[in-house]
C-alpha positions as CSV (number, residue, x, y, z in Angstrom):
1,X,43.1,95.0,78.2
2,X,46.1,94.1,80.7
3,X,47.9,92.0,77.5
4,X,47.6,95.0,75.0
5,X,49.2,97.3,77.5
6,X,51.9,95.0,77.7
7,X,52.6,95.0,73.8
8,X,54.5,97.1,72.2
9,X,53.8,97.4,68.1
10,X,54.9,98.9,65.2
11,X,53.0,100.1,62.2
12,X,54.8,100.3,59.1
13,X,53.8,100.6,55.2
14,X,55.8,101.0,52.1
15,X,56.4,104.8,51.5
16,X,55.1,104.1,47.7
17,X,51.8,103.4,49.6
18,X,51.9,106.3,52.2
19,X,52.7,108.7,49.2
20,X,49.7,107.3,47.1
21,X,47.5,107.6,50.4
22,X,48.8,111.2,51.2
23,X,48.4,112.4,47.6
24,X,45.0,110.5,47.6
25,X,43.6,112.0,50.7
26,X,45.2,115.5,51.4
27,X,45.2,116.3,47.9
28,X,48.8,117.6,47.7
29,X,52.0,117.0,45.4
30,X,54.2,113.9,45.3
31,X,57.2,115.8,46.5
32,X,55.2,117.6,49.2
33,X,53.9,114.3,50.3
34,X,57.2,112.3,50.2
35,X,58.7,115.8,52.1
36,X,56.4,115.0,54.9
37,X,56.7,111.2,55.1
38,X,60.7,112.3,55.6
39,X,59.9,114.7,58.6
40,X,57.5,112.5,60.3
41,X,60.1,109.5,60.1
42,X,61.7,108.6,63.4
43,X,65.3,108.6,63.7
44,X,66.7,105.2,63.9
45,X,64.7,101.9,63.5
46,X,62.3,102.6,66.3
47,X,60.3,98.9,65.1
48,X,63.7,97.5,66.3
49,X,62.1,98.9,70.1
50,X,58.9,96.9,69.7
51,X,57.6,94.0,70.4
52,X,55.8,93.3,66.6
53,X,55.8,94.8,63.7
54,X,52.7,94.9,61.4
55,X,53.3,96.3,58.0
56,X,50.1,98.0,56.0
57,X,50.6,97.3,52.8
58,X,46.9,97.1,51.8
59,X,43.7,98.2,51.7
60,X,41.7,99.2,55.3
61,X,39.7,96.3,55.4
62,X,42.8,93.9,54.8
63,X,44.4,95.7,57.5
64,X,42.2,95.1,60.3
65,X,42.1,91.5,59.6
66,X,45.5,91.3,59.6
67,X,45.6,92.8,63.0
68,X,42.4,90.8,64.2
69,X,44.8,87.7,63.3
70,X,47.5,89.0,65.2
71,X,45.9,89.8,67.7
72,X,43.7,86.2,68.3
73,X,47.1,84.3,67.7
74,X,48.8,86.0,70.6
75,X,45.4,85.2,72.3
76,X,44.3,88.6,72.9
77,X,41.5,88.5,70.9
78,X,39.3,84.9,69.9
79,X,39.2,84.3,66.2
C-alpha cells in the first residue's frame, strides 16, 4: 500500500467516449452531457502533475486490465 500512496495517476478518456457513457448511463442530451464534461474539466493539464497517465478508451473490463498491467510492471501488483 506504501507504493500506491506514493503514485500519483491520471485517468483520462476521449470526450467522444465520456459523452457516449454519460448519454448511455444518465440518460440525458448530447449537449447536456458535453456541457458537463466542460465544467467538470480541470483548468490546465493537471495529467502534466502526475506521475502516469492511463487513458480509458475502452470497455470496463479492458480497463482494469490495463491498470492491473500497469500496476504489476511498476511492481506493485504480481502479474
Amino acid at each position: 500500500l506504501s507504493e500506491l500512496c506514493k503514485l500519483t495517476l491520471a485517468v483520462t478518456a476521449p470526450d467522444e467516449l465520456r459523452v457516449a457513457r454519460l448519454m448511455a448511463r444518465d440518460g440525458i442530451t448530447e449537449e447536456y452531457a458535453r456541457a458537463r464534461i466542460a465544467a467538470q474539466r480541470p483548468q490546465g493539464d493537471f495529467s502534466a502533475l502526475c506521475d502516469h497517465t492511463l487513458v480509458n478508451d475502452g470497455t470496463s473490463a479492458a480497463f482494469e486490465e490495463k491498470c492491473f498491467q500497469f500496476f504489476a510492471k511498476l511492481g506493485i501488483m504480481k502479474p
